[in-house]
C-alpha positions as CSV (number, residue, x, y, z in Angstrom):
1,X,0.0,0.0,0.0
2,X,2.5,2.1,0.8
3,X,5.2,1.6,-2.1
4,X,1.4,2.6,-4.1
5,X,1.3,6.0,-2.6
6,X,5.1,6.4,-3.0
7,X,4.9,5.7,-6.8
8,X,2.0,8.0,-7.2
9,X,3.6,11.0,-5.7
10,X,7.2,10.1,-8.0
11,X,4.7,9.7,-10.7
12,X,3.1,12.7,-10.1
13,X,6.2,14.9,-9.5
14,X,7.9,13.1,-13.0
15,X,5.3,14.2,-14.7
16,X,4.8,17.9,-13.4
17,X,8.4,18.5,-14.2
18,X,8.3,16.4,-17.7
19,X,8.6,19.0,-20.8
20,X,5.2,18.6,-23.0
21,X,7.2,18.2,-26.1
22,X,9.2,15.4,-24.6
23,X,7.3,12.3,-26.8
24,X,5.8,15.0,-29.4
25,X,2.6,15.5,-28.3
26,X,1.0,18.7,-28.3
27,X,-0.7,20.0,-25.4
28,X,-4.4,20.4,-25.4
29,X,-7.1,22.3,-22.4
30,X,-7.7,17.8,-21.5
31,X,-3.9,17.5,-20.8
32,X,-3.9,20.5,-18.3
33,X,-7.2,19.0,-16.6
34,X,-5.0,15.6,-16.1
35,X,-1.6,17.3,-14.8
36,X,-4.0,19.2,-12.7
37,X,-5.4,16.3,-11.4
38,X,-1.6,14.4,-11.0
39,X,-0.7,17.5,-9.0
40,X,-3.2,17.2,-6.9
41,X,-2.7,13.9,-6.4
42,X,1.0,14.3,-5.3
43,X,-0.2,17.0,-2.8
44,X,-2.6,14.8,-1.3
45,X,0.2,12.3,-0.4
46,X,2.6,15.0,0.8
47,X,-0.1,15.7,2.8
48,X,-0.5,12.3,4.1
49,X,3.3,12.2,4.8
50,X,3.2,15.4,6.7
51,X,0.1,13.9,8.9
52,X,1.9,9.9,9.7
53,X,5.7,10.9,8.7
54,X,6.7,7.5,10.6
55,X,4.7,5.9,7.7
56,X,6.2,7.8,4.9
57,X,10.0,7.0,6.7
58,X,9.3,3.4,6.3
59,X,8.6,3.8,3.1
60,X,11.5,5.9,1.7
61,X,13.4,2.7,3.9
62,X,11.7,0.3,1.7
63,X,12.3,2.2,-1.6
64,X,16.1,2.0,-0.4
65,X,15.7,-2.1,0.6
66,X,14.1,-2.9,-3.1
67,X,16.6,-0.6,-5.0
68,X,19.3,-2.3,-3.5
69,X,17.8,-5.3,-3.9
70,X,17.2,-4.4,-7.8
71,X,20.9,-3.1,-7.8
72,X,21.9,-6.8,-7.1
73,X,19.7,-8.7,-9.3
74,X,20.7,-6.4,-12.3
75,X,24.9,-7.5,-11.2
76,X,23.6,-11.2,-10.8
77,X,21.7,-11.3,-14.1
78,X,24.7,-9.1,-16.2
79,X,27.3,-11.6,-14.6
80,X,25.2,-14.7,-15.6
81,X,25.0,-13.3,-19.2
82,X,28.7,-12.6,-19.4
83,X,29.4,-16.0,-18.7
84,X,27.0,-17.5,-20.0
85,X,28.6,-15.4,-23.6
86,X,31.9,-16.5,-22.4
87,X,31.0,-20.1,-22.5
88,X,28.6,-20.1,-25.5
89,X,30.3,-17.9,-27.9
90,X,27.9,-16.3,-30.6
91,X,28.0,-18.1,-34.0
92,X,27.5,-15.8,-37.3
93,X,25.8,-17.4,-39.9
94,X,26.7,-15.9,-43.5
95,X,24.0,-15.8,-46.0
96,X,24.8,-18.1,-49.4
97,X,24.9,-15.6,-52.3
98,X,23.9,-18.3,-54.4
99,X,26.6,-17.3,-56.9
């Protein structure tokens, strides 16, 4: 519940920062309405985190404990492809020309 409310507010605060141009879209009077709405959103949880900070603590902890925990899963995966590249070199197959 709590990682929920976390990712909203990052969400939120991503996207009230984002430039509108960034993926080509033009902005239109719908797109204010939904920043609008993702602002107010993000002030709701600051809010919540200003009313039970011992709630919002533990969850700035757990977003710590998971990116570490994502931090070692990326090494263990890119050293498990290294040797498994090692081990298994690629092979390049050449097309026949038919010549």
């Amino acid at each position: 519940m709590l990682f929920l409310f976390r990712a909203a507010f990052w969400i939120a605060v991503v996207a009230a920062f984002a430039p509108a141009g960034l993926a080509g879209f033009q902005v239109t009077e719908r797109d204010d309405a939904s920043i609008e709405s993702v602002l107010a959103a993000g002030q709701d949880i600051m809010a919540f985190c200003a009313d039970m900070p011992a709630i919002c603590d533990a969850g700035r902890e757990a977003t710590v404990l998971l990116g570490g925990m994502a931090d070692a899963t990326t090494e263990g995966v890119n050293h498990w492809l290294e040797t498994r590249e090692e081990a298994e070199p690629r092979q390049t197959v050449l097309a026949d020309s038919g010549a």
